[in-house]
C-alpha positions as YAML, in Angstrom:
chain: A
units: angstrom
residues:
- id: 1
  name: UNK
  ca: [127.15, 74.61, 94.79]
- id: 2
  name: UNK
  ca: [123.51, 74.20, 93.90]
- id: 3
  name: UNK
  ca: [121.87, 77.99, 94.21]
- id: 4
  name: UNK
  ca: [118.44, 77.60, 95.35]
- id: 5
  name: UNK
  ca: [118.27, 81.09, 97.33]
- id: 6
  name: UNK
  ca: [117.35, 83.42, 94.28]
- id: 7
  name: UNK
  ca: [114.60, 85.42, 96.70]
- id: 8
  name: UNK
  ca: [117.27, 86.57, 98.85]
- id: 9
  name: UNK
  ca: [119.52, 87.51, 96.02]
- id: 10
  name: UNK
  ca: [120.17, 87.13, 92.07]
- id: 11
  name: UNK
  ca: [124.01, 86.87, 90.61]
- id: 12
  name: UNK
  ca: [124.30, 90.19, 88.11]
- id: 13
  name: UNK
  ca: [123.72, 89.20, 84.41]
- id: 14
  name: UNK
  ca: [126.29, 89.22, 81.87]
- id: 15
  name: UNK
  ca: [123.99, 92.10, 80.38]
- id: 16
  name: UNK
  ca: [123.62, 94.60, 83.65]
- id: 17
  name: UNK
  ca: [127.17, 93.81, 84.16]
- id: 18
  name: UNK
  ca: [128.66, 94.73, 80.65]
- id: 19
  name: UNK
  ca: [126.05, 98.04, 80.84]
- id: 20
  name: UNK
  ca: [127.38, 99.12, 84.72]
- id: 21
  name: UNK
  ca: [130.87, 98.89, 83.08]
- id: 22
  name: UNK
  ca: [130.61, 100.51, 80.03]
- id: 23
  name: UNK
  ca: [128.26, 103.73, 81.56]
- id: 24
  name: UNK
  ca: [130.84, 103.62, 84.75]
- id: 25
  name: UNK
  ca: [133.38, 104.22, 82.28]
- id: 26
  name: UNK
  ca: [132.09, 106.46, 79.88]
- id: 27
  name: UNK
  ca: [129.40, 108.50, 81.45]
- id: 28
  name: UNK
  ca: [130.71, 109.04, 84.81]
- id: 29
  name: UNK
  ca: [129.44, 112.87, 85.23]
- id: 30
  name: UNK
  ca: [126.96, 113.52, 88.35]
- id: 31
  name: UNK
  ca: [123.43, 113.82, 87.13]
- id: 32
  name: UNK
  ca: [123.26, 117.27, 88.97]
- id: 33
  name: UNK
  ca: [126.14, 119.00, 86.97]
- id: 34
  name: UNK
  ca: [125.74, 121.57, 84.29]
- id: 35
  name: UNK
  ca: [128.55, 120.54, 82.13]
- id: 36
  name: UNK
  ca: [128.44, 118.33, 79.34]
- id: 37
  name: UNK
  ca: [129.11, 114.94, 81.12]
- id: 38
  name: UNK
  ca: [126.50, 115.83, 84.00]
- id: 39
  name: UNK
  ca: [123.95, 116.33, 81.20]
- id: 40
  name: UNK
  ca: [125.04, 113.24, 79.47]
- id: 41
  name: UNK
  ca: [124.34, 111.35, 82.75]
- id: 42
  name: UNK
  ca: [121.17, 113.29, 83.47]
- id: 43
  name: UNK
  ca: [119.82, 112.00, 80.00]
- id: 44
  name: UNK
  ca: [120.38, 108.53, 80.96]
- id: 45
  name: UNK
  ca: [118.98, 108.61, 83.92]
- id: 46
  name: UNK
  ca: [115.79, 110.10, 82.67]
- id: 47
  name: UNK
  ca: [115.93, 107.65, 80.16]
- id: 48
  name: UNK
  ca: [115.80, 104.64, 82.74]
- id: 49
  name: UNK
  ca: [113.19, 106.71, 84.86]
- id: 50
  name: UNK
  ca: [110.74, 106.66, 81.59]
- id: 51
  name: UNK
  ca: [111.56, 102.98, 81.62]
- id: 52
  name: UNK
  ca: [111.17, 101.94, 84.72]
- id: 53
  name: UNK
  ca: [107.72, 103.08, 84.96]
- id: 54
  name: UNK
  ca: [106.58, 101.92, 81.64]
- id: 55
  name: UNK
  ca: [107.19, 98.30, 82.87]
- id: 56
  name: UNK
  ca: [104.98, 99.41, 85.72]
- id: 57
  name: UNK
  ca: [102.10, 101.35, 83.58]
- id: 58
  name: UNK
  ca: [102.69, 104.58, 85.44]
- id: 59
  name: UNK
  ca: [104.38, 107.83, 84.71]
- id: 60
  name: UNK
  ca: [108.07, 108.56, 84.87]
- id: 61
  name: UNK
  ca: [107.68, 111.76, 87.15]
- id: 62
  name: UNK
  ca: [106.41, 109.47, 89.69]
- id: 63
  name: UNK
  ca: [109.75, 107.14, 89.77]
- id: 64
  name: UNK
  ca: [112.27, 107.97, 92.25]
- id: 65
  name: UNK
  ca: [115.68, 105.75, 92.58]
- id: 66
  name: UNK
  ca: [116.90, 104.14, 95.71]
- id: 67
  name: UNK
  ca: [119.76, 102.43, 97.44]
- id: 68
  name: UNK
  ca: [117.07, 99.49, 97.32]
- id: 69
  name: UNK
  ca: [113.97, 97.69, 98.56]
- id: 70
  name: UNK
  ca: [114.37, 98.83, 102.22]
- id: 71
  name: UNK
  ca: [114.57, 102.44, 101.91]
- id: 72
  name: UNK
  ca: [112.01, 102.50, 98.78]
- id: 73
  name: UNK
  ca: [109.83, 100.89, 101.37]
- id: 74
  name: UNK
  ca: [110.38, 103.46, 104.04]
- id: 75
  name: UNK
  ca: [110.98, 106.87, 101.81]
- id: 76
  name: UNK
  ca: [107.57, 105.73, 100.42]
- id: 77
  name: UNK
  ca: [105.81, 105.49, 103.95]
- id: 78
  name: UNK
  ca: [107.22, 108.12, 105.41]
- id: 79
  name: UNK
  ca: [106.97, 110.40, 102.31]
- id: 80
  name: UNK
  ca: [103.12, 109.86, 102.06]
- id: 81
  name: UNK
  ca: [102.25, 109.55, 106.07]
- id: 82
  name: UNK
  ca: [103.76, 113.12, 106.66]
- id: 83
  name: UNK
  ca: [102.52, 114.45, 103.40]
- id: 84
  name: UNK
  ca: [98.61, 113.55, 104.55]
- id: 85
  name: UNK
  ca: [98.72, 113.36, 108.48]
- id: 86
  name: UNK
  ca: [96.21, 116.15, 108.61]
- id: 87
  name: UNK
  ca: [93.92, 113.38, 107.90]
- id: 88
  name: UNK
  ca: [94.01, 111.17, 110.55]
- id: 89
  name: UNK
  ca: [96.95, 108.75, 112.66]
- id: 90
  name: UNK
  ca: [95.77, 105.27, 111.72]
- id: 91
  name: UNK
  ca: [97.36, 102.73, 109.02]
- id: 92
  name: UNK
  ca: [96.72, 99.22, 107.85]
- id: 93
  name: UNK
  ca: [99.44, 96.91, 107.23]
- id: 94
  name: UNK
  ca: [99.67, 92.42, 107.40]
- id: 95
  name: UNK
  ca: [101.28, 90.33, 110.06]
- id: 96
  name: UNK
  ca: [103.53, 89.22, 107.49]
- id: 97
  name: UNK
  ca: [105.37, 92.33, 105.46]
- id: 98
  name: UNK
  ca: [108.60, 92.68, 105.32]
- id: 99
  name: UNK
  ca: [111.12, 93.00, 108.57]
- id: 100
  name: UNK
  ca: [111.50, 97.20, 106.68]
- id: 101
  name: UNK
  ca: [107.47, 97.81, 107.25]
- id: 102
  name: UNK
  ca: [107.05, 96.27, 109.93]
- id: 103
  name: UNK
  ca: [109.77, 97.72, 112.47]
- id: 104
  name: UNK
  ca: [109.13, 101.24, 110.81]
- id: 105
  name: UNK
  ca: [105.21, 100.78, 111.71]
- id: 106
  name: UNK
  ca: [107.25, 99.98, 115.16]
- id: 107
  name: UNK
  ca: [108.67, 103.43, 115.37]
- id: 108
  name: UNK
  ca: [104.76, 104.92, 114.50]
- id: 109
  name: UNK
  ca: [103.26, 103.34, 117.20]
- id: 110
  name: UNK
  ca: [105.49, 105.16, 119.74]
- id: 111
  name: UNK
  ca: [104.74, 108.51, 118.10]
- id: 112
  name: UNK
  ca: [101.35, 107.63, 118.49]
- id: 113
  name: UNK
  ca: [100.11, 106.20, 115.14]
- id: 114
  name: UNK
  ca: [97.52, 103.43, 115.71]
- id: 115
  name: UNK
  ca: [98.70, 100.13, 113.32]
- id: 116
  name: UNK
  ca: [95.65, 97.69, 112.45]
- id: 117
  name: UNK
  ca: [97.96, 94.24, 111.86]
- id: 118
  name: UNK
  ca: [95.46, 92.34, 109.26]
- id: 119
  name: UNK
  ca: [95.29, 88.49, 110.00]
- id: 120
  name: UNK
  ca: [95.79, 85.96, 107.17]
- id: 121
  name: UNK
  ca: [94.72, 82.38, 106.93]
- id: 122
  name: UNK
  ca: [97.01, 79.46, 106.51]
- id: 123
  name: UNK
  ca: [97.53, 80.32, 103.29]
- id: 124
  name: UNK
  ca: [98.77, 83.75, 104.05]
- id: 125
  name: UNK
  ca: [95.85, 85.43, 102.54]
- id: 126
  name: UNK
  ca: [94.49, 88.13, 103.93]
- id: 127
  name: UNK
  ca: [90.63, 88.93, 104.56]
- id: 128
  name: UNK
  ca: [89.23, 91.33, 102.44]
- id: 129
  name: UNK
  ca: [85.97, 91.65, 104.84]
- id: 130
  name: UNK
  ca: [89.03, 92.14, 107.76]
- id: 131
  name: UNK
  ca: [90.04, 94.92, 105.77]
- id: 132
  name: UNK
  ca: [86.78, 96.74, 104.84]
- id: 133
  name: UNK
  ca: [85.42, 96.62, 108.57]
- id: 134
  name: UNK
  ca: [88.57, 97.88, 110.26]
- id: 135
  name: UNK
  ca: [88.80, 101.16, 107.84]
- id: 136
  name: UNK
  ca: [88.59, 104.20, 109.42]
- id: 137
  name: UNK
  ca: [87.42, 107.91, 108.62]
- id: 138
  name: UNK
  ca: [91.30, 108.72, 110.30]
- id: 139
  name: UNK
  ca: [92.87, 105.47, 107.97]
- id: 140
  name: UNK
  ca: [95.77, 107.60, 106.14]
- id: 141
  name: UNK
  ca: [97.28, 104.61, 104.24]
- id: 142
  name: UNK
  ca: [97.44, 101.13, 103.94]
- id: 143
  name: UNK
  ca: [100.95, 98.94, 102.91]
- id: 144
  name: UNK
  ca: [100.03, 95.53, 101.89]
- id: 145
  name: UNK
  ca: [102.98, 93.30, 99.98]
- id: 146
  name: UNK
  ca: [102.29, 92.28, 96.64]
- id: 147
  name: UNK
  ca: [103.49, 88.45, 97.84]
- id: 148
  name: UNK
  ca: [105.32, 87.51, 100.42]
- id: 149
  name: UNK
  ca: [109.29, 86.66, 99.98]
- id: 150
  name: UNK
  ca: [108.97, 83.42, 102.69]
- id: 151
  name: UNK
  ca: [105.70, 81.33, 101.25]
- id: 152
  name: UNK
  ca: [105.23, 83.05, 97.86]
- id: 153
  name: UNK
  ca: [101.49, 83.70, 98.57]
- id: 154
  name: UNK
  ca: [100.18, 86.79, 96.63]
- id: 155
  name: UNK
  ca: [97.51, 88.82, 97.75]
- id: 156
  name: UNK
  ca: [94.34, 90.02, 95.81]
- id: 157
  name: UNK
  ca: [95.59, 93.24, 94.50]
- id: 158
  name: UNK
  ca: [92.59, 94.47, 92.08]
- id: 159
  name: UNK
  ca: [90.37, 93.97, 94.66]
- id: 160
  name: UNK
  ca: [92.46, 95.77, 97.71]
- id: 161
  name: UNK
  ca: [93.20, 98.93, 95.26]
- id: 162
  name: UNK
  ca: [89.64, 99.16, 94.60]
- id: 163
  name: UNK
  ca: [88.52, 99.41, 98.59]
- id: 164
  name: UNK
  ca: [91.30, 101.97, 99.27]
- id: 165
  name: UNK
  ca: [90.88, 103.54, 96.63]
- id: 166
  name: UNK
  ca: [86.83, 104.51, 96.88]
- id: 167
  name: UNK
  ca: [87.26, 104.72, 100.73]
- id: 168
  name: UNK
  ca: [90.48, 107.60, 99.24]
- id: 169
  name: UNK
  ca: [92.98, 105.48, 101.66]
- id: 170
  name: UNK
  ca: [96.77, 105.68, 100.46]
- id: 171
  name: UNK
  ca: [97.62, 102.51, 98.97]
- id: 172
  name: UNK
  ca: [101.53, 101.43, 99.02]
- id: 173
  name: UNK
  ca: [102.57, 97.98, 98.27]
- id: 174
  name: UNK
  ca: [106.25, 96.21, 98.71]
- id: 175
  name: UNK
  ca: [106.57, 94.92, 95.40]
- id: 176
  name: UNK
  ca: [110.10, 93.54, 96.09]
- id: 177
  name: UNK
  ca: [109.82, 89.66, 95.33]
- id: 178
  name: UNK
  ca: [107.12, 90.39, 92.60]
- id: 179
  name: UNK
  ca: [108.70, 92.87, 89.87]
- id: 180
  name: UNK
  ca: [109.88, 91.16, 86.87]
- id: 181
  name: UNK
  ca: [108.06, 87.78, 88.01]
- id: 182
  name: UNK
  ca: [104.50, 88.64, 87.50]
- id: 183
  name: UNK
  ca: [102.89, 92.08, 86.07]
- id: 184
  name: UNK
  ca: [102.46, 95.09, 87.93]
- id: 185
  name: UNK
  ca: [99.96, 97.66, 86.83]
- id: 186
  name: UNK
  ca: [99.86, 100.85, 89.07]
- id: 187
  name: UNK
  ca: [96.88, 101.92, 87.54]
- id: 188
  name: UNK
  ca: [94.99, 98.83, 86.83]
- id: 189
  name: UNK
  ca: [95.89, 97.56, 90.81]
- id: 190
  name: UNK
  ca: [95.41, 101.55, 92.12]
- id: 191
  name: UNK
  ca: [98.57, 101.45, 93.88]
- id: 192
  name: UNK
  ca: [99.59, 104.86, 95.17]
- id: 193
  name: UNK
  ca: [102.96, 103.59, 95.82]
- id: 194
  name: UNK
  ca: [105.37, 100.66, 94.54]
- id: 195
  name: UNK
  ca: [108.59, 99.49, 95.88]
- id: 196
  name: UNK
  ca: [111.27, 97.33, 93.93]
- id: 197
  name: UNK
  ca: [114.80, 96.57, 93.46]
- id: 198
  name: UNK
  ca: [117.51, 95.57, 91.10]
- id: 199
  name: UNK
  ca: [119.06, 93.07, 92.83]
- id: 200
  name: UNK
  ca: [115.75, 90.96, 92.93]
- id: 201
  name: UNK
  ca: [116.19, 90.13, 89.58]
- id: 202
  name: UNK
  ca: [120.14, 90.17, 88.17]
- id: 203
  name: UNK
  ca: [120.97, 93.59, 88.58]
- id: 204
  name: UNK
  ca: [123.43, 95.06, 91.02]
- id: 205
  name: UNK
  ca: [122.83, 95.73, 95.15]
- id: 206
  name: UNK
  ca: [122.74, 99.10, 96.14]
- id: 207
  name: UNK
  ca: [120.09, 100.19, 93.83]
- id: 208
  name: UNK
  ca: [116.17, 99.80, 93.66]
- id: 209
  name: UNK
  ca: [112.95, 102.80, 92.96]
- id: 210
  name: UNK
  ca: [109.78, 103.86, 94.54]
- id: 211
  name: UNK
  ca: [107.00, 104.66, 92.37]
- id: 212
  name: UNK
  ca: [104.77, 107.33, 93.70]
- id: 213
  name: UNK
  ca: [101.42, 108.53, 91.68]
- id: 214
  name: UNK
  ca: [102.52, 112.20, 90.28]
- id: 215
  name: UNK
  ca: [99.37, 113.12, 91.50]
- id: 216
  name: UNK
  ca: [99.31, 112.65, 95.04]
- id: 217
  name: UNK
  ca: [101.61, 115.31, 97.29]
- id: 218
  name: UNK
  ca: [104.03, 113.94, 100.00]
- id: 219
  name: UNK
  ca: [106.59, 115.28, 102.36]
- id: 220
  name: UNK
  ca: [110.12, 114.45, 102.43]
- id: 221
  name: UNK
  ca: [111.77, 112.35, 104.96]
- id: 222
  name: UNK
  ca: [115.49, 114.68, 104.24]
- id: 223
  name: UNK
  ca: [114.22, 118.94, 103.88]
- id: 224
  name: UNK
  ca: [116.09, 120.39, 101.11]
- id: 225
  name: UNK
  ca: [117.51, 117.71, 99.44]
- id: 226
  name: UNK
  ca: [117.89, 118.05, 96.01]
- id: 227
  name: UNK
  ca: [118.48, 114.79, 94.39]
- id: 228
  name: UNK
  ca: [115.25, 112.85, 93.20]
- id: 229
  name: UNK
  ca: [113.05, 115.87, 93.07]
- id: 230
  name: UNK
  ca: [114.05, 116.16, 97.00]
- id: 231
  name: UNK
  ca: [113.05, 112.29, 97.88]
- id: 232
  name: UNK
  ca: [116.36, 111.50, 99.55]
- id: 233
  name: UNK
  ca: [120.08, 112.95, 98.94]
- id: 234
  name: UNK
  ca: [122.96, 112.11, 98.00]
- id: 235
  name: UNK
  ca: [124.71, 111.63, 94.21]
- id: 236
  name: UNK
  ca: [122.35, 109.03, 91.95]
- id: 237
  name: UNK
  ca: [123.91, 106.17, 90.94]
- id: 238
  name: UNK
  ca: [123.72, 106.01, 87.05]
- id: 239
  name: UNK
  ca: [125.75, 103.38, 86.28]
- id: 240
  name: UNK
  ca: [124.07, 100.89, 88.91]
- id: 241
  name: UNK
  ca: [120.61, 102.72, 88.12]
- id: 242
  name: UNK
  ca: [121.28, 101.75, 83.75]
- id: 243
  name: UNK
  ca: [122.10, 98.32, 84.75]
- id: 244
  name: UNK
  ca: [118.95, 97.96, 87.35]
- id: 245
  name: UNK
  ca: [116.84, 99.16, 84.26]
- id: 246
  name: UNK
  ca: [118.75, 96.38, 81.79]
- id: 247
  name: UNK
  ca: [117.74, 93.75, 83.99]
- id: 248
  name: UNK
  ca: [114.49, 95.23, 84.39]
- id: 249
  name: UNK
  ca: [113.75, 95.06, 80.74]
- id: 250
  name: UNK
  ca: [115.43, 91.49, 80.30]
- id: 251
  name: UNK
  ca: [113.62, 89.89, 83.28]
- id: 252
  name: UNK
  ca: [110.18, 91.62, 82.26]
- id: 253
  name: UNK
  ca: [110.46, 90.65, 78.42]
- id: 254
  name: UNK
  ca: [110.97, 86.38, 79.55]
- id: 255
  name: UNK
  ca: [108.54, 86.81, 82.67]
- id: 256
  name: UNK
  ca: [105.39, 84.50, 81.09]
- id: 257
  name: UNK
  ca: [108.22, 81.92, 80.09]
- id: 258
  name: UNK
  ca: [110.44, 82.08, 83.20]
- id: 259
  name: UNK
  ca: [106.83, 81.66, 84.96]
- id: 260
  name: UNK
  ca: [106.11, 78.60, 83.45]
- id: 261
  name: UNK
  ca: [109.18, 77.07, 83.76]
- id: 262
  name: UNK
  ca: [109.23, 77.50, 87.57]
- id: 263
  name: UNK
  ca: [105.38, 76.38, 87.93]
- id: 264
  name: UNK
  ca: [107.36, 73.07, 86.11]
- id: 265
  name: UNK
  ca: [109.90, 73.19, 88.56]
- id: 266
  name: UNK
  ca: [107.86, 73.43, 91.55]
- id: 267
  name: UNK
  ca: [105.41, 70.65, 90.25]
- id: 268
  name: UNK
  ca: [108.66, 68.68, 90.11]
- id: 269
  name: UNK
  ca: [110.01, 69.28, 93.32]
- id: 270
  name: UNK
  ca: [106.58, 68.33, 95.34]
- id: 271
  name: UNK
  ca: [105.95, 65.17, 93.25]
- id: 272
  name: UNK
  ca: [109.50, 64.40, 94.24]
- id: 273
  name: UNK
  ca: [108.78, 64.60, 97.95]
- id: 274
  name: UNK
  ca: [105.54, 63.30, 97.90]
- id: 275
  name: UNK
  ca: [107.02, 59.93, 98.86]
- id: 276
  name: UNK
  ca: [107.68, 61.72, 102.24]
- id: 277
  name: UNK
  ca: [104.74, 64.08, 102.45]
- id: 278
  name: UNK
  ca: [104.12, 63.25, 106.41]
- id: 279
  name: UNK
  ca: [107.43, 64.16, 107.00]
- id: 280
  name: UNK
  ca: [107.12, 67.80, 105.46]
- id: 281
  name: UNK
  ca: [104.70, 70.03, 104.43]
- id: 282
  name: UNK
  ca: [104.51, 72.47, 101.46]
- id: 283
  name: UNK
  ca: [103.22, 76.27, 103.27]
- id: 284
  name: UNK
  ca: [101.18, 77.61, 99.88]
- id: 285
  name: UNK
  ca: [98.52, 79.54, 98.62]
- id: 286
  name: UNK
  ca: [96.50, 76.93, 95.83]
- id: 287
  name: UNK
  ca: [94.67, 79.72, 94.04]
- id: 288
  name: UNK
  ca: [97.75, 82.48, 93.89]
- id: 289
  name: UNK
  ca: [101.21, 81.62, 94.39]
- id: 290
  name: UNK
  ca: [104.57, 82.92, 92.78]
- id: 291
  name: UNK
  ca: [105.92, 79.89, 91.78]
- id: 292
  name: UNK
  ca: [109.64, 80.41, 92.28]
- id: 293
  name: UNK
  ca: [109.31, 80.47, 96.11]
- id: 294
  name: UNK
  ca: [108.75, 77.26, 97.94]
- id: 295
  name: UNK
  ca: [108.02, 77.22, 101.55]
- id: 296
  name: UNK
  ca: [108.77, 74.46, 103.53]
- id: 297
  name: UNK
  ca: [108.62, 72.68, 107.43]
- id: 298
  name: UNK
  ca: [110.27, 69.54, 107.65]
- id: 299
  name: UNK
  ca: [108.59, 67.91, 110.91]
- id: 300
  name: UNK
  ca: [110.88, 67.92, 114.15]
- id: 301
  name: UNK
  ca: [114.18, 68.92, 112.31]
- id: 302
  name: UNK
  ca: [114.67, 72.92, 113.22]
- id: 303
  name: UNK
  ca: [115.46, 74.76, 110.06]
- id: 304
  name: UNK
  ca: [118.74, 75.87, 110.90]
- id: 305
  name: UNK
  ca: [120.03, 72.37, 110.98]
- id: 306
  name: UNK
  ca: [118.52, 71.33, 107.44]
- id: 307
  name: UNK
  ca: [119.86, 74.60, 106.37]
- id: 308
  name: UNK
  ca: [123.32, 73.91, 107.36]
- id: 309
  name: UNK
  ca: [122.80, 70.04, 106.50]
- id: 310
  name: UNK
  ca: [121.58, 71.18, 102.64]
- id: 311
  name: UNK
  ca: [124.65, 73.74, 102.73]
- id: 312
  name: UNK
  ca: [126.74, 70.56, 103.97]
- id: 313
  name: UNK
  ca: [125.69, 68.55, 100.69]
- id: 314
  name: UNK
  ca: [126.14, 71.48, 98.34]
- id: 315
  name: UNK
  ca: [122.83, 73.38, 97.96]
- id: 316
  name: UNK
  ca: [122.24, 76.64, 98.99]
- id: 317
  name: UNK
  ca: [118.79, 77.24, 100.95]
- id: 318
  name: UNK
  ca: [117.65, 79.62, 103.47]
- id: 319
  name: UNK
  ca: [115.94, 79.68, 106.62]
- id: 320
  name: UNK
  ca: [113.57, 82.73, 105.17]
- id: 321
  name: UNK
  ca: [114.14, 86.36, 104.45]
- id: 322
  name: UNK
  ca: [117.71, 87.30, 105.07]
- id: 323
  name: UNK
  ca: [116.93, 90.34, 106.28]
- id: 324
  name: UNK
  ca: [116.36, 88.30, 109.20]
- id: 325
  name: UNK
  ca: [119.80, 85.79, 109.12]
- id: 326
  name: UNK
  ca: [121.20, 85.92, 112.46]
- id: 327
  name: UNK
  ca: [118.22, 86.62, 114.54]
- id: 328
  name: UNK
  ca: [116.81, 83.36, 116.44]
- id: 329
  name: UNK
  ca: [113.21, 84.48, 116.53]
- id: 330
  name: UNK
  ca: [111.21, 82.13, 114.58]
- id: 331
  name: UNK
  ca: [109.43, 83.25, 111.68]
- id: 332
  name: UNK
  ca: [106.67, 85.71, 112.34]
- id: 333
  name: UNK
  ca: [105.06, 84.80, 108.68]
- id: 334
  name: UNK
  ca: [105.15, 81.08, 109.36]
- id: 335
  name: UNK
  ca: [103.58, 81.75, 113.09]
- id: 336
  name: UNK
  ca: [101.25, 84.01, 111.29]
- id: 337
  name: UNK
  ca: [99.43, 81.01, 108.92]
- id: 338
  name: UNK
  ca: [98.79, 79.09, 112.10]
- id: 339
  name: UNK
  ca: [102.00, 77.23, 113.24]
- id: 340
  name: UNK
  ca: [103.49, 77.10, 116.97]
- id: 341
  name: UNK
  ca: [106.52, 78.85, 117.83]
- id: 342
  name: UNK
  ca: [108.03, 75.66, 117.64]
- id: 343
  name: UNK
  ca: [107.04, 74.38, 113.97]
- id: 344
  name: UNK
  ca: [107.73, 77.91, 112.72]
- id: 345
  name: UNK
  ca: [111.49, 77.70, 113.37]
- id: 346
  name: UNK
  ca: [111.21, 74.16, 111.83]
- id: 347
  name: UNK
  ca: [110.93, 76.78, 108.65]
- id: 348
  name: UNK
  ca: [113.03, 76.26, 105.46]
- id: 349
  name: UNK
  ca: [112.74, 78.19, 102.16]
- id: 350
  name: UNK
  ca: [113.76, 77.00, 98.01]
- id: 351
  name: UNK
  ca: [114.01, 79.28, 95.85]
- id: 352
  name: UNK
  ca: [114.25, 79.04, 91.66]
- id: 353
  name: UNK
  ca: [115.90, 81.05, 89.44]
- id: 354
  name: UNK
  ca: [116.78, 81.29, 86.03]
- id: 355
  name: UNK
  ca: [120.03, 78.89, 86.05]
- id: 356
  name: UNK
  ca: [117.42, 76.42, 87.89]
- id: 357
  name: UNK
  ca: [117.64, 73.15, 86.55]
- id: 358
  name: UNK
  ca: [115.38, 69.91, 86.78]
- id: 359
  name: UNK
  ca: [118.34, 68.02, 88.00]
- id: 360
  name: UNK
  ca: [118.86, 70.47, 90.70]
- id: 361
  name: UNK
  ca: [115.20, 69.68, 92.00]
- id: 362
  name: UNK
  ca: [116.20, 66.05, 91.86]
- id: 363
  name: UNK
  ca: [119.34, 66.65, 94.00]
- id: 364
  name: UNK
  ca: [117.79, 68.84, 96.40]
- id: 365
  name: UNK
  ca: [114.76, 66.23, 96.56]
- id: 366
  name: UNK
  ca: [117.43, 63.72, 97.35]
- id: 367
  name: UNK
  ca: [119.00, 65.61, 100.28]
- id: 368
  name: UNK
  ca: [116.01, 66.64, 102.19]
- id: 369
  name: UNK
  ca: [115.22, 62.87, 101.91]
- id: 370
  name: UNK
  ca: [118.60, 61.80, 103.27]
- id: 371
  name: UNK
  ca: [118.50, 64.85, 105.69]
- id: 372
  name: UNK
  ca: [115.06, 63.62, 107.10]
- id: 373
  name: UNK
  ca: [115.96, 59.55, 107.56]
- id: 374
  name: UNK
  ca: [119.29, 60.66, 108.73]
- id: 375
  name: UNK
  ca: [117.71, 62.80, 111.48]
...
């Protein structure tokens, strides 16, 4: 089977494996324990704190560990909304964040939090004039993805950080597909908040962090918990934490090269279908794009079918994010750059990884083909 599905998941490296194992084995103690193997584990764990938010330029005391992307996300928002209601009852979010932000923005509404859904153009970028007219003296916080996990199209950070940040608006940003691919600055970017996890980039499931600036108060979600300075309970996970941080530091440490070797890859794969461009059409961002992500509509043919078709000839696609898999709704993303209800389920996504291999872009360019004159 030909992977090409690494934004929905990454296999564990031989690395974060061996490192889970050994620290499962040998320093098993809960990070909360007086004894001697509780303080061993505590020292790890503030070890891969310290770590964790070097690779992000920010301070350790602001990184908290998770079960993972989705509750980073909404420990984050809730955290920081409750922590700074007094101000106000309006946020600022996209029409194309993740399926986490967007259904907890959901649950806002009906407690009577006013959303302001930005618009993005066919690119999926969003408007930075769109976002400086609709803030608000009651705007609490905005939550605007670093790039999206269906298209790849990143948004301009520098310049969203700065607007929040001089109009003192709350800046969180799902980070998820973006950590370890491109650099994150917290401080450079004036994020407030940062969500990523492990399994993003060849470290186990179950485990991601939230970075929150030490110097902005929140609230907790869970009263008197005391695990993660009170974030969210429940016993940390060291071994899956030490491996998260391996993978961290391997994926972060071949980022420029892994970069360019995808921007290669993609390059390949649209040459490669050129031959059939008014058959399919590439959904991209020219000016910012993370190249491992390639969004695609194959004309008439509904993406579940080329899905299964691709799975049929031994490459793994997906349909978009698979927090989604299951659900027939088309893609809210893909209707969000511009495209009918009826192109958007025609919706397929590739995805590169580090095992990706120029004559697994040739195969996959050969089945779409076949897959199109067939249908």
């Amino acid at each position: 089977m030909i992977y090409l599905d690494f934004a929905a998941t990454t296999p564990m490296s031989t690395e974060s494996l061996h490192v889970y194992t050994e620290v499962a084995k040998n320093i098993y103690g809960n990070s909360n324990s007086l004894h001697d193997l509780g303080t061993d584990a505590s020292t790890l764990l503030e070890t891969c704190r310290n770590e964790i938010a070097s690779l992000l330029n920010g301070k350790k005391e602001g990184i908290y560990f998770t079960s993972g992307g989705t509750e980073s996300n909404i420990l984050a928002l809730e955290s920081l909304i409750q922590g700074h209601k007094e101000k106000g009852n309006h946020i600022i979010t996209t029409e194309i964040e993740h399926s986490s932000i967007h259904n907890y923005f959901q649950t806002l509404k009906e407690k009577g939090f006013e959303i302001t859904y930005l618009s993005v153009n066919n690119e999926g970028k969003i408007n930075i004039e769109e976002l400086q007219h609709c803030i608000r003296d009651t705007t609490i916080l905005a939550s605007i993805q670093h790039a999206n996990s269906e298209i790849g199209v990143i948004q301009p950070m520098q310049t969203i950080g700065k607007i929040l940040y001089e109009n003192s608006i709350l800046f969180h940003s799902d980070c998820v597909q973006t950590f370890g691919k491109i650099p994150i600055d917290v401080i450079n970017m004036k994020l407030t908040s940062v969500s990523i996890s492990s399994h993003k980039i060849y470290g186990p499931k179950g485990v991601g962090a939230v970075y929150i600036a030490p110097s902005i108060s929140w609230s907790p979600l869970y009263p008197n918990t005391s695990h993660e300075s009170g974030l969210r309970p429940g016993t940390v996970n060291v071994p899956g934490i030490a491996a998260f941080v391996t993978a961290a530091q391997t994926s972060c440490s071949v980022m420029k090269s892994e970069y360019e070797k995808f921007q290669g890859l993609r390059k390949q794969f649209i040459e490669g279908i050129s031959s059939i461009h008014d058959k399919i059409e590439v959904i991209e961002s020219l000016e910012e794009q993370i190249p491992h992500i390639i969004g695609l509509r194959l004309h008439g043919i509904e993406g579940q079918y080329a899905m299964l078709e691709l799975n049929r000839y031994g490459i793994a696609i997906s349909t978009g994010s698979a927090c989604k898999v299951g659900q027939q709704a088309p893609s809210k993303t893909i209707m969000s750059v511009g495209k009918s209800t009826e192109e958007a389920k025609q919706f397929i996504r590739l995805s590169f990884g580090k095992t990706t291999t120029p004559a697994h872009i040739d195969q996959a360019v050969l089945a779409i083909k076949k897959i199109i004159d067939d249908f």
